[in-house]
N, CA, C and O atoms as CSV, one atom per row, in Angstrom:
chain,resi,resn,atom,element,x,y,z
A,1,UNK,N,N,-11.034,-11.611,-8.028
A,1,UNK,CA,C,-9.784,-11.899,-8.712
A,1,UNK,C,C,-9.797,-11.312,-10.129
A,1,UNK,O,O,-8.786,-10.836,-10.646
A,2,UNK,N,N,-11.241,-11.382,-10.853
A,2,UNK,CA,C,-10.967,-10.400,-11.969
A,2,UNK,C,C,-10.575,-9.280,-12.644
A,2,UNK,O,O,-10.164,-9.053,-13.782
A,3,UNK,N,N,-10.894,-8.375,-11.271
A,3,UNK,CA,C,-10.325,-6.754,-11.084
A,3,UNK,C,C,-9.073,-7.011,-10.823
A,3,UNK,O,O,-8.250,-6.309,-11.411
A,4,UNK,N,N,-8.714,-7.768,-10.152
A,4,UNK,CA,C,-7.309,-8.067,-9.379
A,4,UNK,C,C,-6.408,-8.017,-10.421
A,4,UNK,O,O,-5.408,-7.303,-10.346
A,5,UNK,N,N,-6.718,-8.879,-11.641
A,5,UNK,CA,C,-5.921,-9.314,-12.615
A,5,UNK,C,C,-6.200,-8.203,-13.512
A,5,UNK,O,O,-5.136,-7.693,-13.864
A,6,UNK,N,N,-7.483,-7.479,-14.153
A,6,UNK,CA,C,-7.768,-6.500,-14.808
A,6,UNK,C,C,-6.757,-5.377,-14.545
A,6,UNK,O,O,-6.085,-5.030,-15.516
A,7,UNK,N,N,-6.528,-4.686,-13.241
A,7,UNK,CA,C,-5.882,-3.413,-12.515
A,7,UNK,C,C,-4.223,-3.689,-12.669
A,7,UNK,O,O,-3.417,-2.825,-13.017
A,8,UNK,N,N,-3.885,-5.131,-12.322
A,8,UNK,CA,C,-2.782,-5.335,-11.610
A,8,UNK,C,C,-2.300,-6.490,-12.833
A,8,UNK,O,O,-1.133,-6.870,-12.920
A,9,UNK,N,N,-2.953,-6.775,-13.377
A,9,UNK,CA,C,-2.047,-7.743,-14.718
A,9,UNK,C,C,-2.390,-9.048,-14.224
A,9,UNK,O,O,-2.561,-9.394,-13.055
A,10,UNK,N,N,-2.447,-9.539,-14.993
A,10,UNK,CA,C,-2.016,-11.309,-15.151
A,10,UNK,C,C,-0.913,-11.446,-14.681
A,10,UNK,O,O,-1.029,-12.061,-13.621
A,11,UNK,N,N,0.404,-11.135,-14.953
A,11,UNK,CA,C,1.678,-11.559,-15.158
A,11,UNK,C,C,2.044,-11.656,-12.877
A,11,UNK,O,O,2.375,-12.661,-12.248
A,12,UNK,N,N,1.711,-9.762,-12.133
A,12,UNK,CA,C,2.188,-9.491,-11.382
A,12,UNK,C,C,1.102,-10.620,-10.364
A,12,UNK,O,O,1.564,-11.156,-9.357
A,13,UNK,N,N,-0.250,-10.835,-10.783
A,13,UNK,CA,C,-1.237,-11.790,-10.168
A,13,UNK,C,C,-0.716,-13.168,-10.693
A,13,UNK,O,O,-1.003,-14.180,-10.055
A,14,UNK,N,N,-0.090,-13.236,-11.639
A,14,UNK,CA,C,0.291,-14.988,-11.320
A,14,UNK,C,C,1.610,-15.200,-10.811
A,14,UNK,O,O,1.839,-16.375,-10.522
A,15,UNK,N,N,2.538,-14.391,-10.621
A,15,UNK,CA,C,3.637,-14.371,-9.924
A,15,UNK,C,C,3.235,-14.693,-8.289
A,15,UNK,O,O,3.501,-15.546,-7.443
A,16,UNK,N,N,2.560,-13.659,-8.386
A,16,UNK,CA,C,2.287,-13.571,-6.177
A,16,UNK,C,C,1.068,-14.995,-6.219
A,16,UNK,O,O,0.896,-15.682,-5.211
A,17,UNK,N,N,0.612,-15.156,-7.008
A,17,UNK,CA,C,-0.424,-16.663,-6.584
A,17,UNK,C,C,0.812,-18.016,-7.079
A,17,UNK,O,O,0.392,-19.171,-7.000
A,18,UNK,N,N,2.043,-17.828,-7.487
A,18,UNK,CA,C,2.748,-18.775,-7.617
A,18,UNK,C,C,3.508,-19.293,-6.362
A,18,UNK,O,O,3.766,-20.465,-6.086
A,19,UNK,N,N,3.893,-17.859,-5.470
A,19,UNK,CA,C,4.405,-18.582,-4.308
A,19,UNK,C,C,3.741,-19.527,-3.273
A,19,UNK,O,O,2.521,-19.579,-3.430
A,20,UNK,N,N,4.196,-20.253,-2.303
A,20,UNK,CA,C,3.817,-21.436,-2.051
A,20,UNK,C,C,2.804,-20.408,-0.480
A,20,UNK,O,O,3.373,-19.816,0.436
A,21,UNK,N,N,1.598,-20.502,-0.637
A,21,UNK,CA,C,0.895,-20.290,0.711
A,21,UNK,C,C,1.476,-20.154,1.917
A,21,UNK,O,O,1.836,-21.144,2.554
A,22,UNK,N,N,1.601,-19.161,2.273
A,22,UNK,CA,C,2.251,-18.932,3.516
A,22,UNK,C,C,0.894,-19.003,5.313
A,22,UNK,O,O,-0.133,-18.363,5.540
A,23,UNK,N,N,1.262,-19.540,5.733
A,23,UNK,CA,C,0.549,-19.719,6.839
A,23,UNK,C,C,-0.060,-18.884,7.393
A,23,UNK,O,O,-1.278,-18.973,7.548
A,24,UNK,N,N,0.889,-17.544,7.960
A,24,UNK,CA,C,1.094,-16.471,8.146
A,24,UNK,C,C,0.019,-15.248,7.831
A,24,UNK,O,O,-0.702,-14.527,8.521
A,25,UNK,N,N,0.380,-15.445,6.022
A,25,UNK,CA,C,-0.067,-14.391,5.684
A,25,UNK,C,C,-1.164,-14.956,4.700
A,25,UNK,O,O,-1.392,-14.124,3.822
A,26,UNK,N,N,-1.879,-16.048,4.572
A,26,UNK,CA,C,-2.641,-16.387,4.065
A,26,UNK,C,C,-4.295,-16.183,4.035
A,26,UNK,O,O,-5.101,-16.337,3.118
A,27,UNK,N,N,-4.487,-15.712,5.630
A,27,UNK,CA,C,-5.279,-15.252,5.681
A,27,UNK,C,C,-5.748,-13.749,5.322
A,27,UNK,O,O,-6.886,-13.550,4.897
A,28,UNK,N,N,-5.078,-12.991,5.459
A,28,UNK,CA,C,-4.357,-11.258,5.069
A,28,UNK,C,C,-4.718,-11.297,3.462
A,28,UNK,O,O,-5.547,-10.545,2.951
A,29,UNK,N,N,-3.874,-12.412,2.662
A,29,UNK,CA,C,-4.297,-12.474,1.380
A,29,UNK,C,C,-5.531,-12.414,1.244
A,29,UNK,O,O,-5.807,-11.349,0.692
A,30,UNK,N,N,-6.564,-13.104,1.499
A,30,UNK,CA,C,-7.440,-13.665,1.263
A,30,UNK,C,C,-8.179,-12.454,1.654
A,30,UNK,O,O,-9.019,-12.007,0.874
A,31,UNK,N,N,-7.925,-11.800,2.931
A,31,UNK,CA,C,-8.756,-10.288,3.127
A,31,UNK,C,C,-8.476,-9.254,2.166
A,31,UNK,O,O,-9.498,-8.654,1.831
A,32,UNK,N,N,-7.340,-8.825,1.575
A,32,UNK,CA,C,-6.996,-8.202,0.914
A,32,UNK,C,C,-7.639,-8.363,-0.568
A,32,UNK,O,O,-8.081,-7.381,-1.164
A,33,UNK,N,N,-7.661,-9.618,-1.097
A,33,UNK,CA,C,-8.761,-9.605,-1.823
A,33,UNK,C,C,-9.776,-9.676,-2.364
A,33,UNK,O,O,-10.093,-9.493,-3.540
A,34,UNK,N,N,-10.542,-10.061,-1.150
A,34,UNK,CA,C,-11.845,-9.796,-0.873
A,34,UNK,C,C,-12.741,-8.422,-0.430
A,34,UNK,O,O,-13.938,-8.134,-0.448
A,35,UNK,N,N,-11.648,-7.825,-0.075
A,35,UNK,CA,C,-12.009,-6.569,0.389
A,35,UNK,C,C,-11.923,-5.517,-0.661
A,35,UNK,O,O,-12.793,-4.985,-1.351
A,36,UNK,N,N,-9.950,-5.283,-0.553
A,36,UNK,CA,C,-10.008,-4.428,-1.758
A,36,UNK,C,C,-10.431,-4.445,-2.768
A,36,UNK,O,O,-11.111,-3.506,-3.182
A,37,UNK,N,N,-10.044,-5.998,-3.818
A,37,UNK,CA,C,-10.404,-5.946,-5.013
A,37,UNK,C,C,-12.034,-6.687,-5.283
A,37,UNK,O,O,-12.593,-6.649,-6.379
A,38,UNK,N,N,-12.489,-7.195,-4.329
A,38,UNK,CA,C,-14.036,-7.880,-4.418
A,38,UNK,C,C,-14.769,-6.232,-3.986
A,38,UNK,O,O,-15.672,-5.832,-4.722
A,39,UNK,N,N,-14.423,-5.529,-3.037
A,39,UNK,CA,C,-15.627,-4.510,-2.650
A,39,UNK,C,C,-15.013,-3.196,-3.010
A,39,UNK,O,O,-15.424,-2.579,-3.993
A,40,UNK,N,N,-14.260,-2.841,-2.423
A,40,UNK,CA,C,-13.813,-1.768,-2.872
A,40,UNK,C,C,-13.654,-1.150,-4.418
A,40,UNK,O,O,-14.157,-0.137,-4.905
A,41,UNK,N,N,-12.741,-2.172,-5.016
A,41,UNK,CA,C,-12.294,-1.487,-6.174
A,41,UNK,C,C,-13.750,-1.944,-7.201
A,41,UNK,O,O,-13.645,-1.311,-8.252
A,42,UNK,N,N,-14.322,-2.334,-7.208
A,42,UNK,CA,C,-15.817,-2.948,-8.011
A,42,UNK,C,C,-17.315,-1.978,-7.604
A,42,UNK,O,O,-18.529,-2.035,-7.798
A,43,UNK,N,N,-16.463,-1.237,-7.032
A,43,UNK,CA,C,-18.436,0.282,-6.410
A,43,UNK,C,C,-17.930,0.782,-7.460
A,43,UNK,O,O,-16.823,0.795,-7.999
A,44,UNK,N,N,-19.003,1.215,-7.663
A,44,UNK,CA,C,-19.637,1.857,-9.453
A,44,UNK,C,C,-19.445,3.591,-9.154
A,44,UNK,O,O,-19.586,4.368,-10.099
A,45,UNK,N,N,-19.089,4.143,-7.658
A,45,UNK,CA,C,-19.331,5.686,-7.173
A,45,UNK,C,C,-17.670,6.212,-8.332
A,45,UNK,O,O,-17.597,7.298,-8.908
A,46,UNK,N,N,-16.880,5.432,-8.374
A,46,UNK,CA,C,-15.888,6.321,-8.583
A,46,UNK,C,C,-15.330,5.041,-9.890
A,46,UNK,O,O,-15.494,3.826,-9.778
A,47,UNK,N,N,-14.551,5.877,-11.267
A,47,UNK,CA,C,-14.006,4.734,-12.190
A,47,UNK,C,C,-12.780,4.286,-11.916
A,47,UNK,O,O,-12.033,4.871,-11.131
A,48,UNK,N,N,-12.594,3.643,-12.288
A,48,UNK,CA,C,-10.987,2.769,-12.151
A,48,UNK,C,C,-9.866,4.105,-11.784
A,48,UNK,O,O,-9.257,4.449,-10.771
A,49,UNK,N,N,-10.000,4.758,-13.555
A,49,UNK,CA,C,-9.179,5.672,-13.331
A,49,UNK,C,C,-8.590,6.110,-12.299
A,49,UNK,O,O,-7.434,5.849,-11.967
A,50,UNK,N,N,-9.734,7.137,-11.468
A,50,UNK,CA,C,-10.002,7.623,-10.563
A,50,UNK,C,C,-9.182,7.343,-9.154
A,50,UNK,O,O,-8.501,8.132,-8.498
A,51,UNK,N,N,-9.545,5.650,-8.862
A,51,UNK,CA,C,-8.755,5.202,-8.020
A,51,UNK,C,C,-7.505,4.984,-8.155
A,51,UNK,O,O,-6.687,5.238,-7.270
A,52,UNK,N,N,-7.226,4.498,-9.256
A,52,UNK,CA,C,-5.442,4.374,-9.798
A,52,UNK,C,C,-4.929,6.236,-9.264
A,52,UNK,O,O,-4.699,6.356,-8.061
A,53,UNK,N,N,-4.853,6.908,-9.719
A,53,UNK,CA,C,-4.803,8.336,-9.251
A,53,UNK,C,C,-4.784,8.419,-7.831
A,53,UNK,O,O,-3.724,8.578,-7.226
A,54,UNK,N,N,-6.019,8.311,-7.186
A,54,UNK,CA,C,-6.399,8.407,-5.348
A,54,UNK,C,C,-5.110,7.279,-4.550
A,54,UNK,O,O,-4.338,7.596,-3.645
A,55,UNK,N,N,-5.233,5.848,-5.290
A,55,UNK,CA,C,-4.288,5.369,-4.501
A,55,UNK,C,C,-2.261,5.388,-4.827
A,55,UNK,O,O,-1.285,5.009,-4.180
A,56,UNK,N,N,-2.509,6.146,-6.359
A,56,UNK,CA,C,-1.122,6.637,-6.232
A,56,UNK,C,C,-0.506,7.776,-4.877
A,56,UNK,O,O,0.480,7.700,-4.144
A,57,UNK,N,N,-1.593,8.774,-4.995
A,57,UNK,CA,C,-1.644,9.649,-4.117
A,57,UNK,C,C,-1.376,9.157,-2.501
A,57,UNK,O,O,-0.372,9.558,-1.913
A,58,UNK,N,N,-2.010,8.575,-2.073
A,58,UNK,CA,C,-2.250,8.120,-0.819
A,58,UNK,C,C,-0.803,7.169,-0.505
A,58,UNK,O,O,-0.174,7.268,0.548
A,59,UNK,N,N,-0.420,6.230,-1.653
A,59,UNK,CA,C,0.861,5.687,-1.779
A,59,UNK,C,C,2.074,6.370,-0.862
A,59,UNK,O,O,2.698,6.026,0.142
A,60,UNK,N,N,2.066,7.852,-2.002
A,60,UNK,CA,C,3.100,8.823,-1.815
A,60,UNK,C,C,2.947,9.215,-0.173
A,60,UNK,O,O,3.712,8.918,0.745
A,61,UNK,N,N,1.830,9.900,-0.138
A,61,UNK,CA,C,1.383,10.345,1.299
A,61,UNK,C,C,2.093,9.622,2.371
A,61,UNK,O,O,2.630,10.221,3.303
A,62,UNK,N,N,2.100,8.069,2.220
A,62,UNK,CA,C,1.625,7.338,3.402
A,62,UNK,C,C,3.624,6.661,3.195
A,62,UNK,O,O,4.164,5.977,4.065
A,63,UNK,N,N,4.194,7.013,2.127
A,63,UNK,CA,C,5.574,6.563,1.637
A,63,UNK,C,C,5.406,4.842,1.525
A,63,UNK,O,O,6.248,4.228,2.180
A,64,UNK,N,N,4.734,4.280,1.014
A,64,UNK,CA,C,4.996,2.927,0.539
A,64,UNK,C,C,5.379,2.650,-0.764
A,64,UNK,O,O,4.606,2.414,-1.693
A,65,UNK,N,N,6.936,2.693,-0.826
A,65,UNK,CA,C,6.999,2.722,-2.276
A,65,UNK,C,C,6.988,1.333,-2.694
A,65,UNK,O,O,6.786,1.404,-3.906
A,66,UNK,N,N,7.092,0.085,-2.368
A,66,UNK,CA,C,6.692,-1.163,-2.953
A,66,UNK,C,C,4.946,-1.043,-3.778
A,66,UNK,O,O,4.551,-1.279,-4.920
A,67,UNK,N,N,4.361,-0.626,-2.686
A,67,UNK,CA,C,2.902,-0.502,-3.299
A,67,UNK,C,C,2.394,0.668,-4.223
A,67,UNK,O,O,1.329,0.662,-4.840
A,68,UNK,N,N,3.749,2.113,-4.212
A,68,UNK,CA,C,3.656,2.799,-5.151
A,68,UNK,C,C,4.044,2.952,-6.795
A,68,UNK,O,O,3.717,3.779,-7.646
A,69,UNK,N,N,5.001,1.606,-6.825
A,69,UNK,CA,C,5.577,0.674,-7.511
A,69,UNK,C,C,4.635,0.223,-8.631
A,69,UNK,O,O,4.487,0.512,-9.818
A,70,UNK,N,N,3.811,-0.970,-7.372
A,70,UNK,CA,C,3.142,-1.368,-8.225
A,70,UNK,C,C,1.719,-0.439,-8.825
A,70,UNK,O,O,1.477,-0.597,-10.022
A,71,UNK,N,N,1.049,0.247,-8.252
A,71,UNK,CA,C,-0.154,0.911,-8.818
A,71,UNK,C,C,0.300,1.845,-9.912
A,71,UNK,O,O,-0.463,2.253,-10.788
A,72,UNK,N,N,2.076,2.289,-9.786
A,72,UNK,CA,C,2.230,3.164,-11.029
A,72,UNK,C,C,2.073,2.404,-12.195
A,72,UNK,O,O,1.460,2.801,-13.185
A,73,UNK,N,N,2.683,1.191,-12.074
A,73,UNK,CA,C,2.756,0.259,-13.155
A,73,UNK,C,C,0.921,-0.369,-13.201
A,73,UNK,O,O,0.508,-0.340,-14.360
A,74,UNK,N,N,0.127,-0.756,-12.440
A,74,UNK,CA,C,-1.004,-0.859,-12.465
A,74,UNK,C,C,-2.040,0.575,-13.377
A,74,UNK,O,O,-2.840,0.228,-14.246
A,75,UNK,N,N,-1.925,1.620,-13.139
A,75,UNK,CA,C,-2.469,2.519,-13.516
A,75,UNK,C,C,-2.951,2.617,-15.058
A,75,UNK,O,O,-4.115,2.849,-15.385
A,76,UNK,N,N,-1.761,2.382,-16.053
A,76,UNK,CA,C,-1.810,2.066,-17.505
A,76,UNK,C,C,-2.834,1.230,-17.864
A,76,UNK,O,O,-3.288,1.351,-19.002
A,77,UNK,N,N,-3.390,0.223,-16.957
A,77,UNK,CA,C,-4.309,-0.791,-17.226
A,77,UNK,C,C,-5.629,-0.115,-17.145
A,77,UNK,O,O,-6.589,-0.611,-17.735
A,78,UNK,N,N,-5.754,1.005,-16.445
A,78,UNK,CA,C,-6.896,1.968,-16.174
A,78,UNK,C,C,-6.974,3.345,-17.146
A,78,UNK,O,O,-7.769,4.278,-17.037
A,79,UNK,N,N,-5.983,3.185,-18.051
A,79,UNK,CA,C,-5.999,4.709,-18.534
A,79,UNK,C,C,-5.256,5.158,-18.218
A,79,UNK,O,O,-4.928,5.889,-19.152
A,80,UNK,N,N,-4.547,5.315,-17.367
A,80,UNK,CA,C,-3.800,6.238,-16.515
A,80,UNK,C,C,-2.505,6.895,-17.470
A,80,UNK,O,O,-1.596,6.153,-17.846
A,81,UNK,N,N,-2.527,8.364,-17.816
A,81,UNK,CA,C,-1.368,8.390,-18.616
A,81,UNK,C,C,-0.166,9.480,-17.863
A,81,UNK,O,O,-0.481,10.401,-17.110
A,82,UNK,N,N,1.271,9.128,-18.266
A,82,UNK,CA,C,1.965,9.682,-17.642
A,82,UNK,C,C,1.819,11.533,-17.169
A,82,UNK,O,O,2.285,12.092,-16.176
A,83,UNK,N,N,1.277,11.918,-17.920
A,83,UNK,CA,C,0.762,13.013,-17.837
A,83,UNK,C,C,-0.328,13.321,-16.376
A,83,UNK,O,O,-0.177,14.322,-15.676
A,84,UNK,N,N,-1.188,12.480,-16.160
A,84,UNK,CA,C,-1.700,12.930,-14.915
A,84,UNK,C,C,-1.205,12.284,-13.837
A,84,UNK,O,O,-1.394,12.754,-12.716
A,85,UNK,N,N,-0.629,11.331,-13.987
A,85,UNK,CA,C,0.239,10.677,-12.676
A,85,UNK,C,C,1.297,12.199,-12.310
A,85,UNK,O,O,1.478,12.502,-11.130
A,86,UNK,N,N,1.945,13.075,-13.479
A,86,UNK,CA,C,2.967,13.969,-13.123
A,86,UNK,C,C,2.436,14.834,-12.064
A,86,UNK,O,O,3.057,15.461,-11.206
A,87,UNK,N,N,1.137,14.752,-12.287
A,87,UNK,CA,C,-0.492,16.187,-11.875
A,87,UNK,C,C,0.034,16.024,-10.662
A,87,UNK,O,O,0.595,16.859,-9.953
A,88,UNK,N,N,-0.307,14.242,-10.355
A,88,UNK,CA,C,-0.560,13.885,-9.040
A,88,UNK,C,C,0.562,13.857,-8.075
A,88,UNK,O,O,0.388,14.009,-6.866
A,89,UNK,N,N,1.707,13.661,-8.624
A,89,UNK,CA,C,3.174,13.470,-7.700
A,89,UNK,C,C,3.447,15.151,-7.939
A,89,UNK,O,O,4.425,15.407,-7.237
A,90,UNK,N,N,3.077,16.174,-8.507
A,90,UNK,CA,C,3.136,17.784,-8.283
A,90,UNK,C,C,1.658,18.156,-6.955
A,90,UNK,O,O,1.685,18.965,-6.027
A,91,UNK,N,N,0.871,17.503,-7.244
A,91,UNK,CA,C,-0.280,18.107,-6.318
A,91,UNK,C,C,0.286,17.403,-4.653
A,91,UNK,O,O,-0.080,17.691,-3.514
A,92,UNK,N,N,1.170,16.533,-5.085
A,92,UNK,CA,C,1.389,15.920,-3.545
A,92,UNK,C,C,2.709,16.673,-3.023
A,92,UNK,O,O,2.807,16.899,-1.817
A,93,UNK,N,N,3.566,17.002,-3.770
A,93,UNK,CA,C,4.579,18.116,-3.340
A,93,UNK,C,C,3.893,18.711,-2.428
A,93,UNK,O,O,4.385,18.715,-1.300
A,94,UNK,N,N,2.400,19.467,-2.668
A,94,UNK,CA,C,2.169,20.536,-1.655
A,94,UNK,C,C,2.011,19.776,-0.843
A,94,UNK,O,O,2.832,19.753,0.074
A,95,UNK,N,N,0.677,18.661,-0.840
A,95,UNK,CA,C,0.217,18.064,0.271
A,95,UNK,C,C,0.796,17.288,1.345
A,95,UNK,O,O,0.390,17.170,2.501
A,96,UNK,N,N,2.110,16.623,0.616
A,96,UNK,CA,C,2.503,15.766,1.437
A,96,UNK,C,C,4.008,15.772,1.710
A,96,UNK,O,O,4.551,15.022,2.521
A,97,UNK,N,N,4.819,16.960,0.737
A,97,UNK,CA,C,5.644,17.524,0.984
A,97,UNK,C,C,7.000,17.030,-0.156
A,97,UNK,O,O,7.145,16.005,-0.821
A,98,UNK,N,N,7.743,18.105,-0.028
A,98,UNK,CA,C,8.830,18.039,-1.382
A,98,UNK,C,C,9.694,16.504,-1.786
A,98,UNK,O,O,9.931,16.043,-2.903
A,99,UNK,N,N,9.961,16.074,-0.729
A,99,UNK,CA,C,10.731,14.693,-0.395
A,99,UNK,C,C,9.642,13.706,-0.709
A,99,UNK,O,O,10.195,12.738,-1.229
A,100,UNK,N,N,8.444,13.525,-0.636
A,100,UNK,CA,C,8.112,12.548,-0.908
A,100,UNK,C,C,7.573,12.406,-2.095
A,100,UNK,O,O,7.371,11.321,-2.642
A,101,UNK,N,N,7.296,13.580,-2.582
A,101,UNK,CA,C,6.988,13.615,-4.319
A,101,UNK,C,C,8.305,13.872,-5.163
A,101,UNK,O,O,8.332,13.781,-6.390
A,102,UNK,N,N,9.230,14.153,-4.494
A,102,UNK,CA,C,10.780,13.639,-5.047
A,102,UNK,C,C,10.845,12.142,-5.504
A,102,UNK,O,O,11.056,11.667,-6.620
A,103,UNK,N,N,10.536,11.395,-3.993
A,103,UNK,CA,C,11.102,10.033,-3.825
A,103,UNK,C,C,10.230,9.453,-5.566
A,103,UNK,O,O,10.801,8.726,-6.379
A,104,UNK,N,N,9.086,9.905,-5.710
A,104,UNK,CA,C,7.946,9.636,-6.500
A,104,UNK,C,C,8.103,9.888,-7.498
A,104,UNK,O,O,7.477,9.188,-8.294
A,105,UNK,N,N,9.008,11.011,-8.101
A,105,UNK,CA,C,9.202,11.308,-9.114
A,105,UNK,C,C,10.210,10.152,-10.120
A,105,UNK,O,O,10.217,9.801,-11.300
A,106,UNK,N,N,11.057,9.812,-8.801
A,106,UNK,CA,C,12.712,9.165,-9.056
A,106,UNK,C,C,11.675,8.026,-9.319
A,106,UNK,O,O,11.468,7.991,-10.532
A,107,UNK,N,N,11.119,7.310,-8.820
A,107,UNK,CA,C,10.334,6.679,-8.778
A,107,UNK,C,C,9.595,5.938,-10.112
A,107,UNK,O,O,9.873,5.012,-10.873
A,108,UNK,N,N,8.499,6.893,-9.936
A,108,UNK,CA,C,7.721,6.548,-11.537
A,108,UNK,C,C,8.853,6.852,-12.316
A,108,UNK,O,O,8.605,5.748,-12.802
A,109,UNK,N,N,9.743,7.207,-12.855
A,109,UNK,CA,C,10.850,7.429,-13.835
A,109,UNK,C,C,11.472,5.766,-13.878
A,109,UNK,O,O,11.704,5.200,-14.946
A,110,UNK,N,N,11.644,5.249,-12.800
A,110,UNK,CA,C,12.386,3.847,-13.036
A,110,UNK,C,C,11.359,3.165,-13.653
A,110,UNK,O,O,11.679,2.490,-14.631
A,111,UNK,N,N,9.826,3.183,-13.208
A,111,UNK,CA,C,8.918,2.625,-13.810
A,111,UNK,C,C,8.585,2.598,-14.549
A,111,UNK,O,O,8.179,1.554,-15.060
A,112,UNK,N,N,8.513,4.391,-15.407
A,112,UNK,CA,C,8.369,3.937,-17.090
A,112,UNK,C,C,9.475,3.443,-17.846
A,112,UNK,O,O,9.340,2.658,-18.785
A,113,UNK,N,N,10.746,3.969,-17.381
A,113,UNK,CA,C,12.174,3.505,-18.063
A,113,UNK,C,C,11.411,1.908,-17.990
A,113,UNK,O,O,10.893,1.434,-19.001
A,114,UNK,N,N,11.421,1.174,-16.675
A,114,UNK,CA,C,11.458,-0.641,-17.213
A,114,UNK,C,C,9.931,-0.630,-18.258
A,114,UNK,O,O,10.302,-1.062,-19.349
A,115,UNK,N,N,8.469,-0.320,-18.321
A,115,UNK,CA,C,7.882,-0.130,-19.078
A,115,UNK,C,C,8.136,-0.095,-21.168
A,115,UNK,O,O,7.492,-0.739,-21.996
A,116,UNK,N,N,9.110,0.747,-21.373
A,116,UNK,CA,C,9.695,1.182,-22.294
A,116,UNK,C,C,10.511,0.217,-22.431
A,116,UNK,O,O,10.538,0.115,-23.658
A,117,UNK,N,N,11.456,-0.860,-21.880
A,117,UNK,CA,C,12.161,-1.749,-22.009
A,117,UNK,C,C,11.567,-3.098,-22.445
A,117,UNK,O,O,12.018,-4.034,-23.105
A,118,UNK,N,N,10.433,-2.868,-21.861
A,118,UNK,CA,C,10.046,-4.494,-21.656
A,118,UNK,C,C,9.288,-4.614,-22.609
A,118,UNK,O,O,8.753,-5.699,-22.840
C-alpha cells in the first residue's frame, strides 16, 4: 500500500479505499495489490520512472484509457515530465498506431489542463 499511495497519491488511494467493499471485486483488489504494487512495482531491476513510462505505453497499446488516465496523472509522482510522456505517445504512433496515440495525445492534454487547474 505504500507504493500504492507513493505512485498513485493519497488522495486517488483514499477515494477507491473509501468505497464500501464490494463482494465481487474484493478479492481482485486485494490481488491487484499485492501483486502489482507489493511485487511488481517494488523489484529494484527497473526505477519507478521507468515503469510510469512502460505502463503508459502498454496503456496506449492495449487502449485502456481509464487506466491511462490514471498513470498519466500517476507518473509526476515518479518524475515523469511532460516532455517524455510526449517521447512515449510519439514512439507509440509507430508501434501501436496513429489513432491510438491520437486518442493519447487528446488525452494527456485533458490531464495536464485538470493538473494546472487544481
Amino acid at each position: 500500500m505504500k507504493v500504492r499511495r507513493a505512485v498513485l497519491g493519497d488522495a486517488h488511494v483514499d477515494r477507491a479505499s473509501a468505497k464500501p467493499a464490494d463482494p465481487l471485486t474484493a478479492d481482485f483488489q486485494d490481488l491487484i495489490t499485492r501483486y502489482a504494487w507489493g511485487e511488481i512495482w517494488t523489484r529494484p531491476g527497473l526505477p519507478r520512472h521507468t515503469r510510469s513510462l512502460i505502463t503508459i505505453a502498454m496503456m496506449v497499446a492495449l487502449n485502456r484509457t481509464d487506466e491511462l488516465r490514471l498513470h498519466l496523472r500517476a507518473a509526476t509522482n515518479n518524475g515523469v515530465s511532460r516532455d517524455e510522456i510526449k517521447e512515449v505517445l510519439l514512439q507509440a504512433a509507430i508501434y501501436c498506431g496513429v489513432p491510438a496515440a491520437n486518442s493519447a495525445f487528446h488525452l494527456a492534454a485533458e490531464v495536464f489542463a485538470e493538473a494546472e487547474t487544481a
